[in-house]
N, C-alpha and C positions, 0 to 999 in steps of 0.2 A: 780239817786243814785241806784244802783244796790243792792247794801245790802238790802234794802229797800224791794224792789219787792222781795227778796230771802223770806226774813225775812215771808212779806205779803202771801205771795203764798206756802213757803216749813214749813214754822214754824207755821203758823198760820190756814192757808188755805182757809184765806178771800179774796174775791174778793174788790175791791178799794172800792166799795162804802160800804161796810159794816168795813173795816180798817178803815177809813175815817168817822164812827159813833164810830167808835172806840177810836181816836184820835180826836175826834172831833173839826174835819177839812172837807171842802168840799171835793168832790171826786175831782173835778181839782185839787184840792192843792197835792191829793197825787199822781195822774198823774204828777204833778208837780215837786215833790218830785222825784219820778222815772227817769224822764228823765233828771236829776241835773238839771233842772233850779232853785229851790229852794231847801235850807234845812232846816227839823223838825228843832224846837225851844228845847231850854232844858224841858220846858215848855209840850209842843209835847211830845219829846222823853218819859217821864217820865208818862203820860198819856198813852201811847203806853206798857209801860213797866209795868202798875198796870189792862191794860184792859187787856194787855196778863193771866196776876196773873188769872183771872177771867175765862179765858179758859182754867185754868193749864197748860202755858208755863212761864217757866224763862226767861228774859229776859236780859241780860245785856247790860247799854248803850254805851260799845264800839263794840256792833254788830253792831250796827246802821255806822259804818264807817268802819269797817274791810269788807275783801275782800269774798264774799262765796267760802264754799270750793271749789265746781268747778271752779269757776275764778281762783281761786288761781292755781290750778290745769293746769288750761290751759294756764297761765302765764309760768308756770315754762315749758310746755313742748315747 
């Protein structure tokens, strides 16, 4: 899931295993996560979106599926 790593990496700026204390979830789970073979539970998501709170980012949970701007970006071109 690409949003995912966007989110992980441009919005947060956590490396997997510290996301993944975040959400706590295993760091596989959100390698997991990343690479679509799995996805965050509402469960998850909403845990992800109160530890954001915690580092002062907003969070909303249709980022968590929407496209980042540069995919989208590179889609359209």
């Amino acid at each position: 899931m690409y949003a995912l790593a966007h989110i992980r990496k441009t919005r947060l700026g956590l490396t997997q295993a510290a996301f993944a204390e975040l959400a706590e979830v295993n760091q596989s789970t959100v390698s997991r996560w990343e690479r679509g073979e799995l996805s965050p539970t509402v469960e998850e998501v909403n845990r992800i979106i109160a530890g954001a709170k915690k580092l002062k980012v907003e969070l909303a949970p249709n980022e968590f599926f929407a496209r980042p701007p540069a995919a989208a970006a590179e889609a359209r071109a």
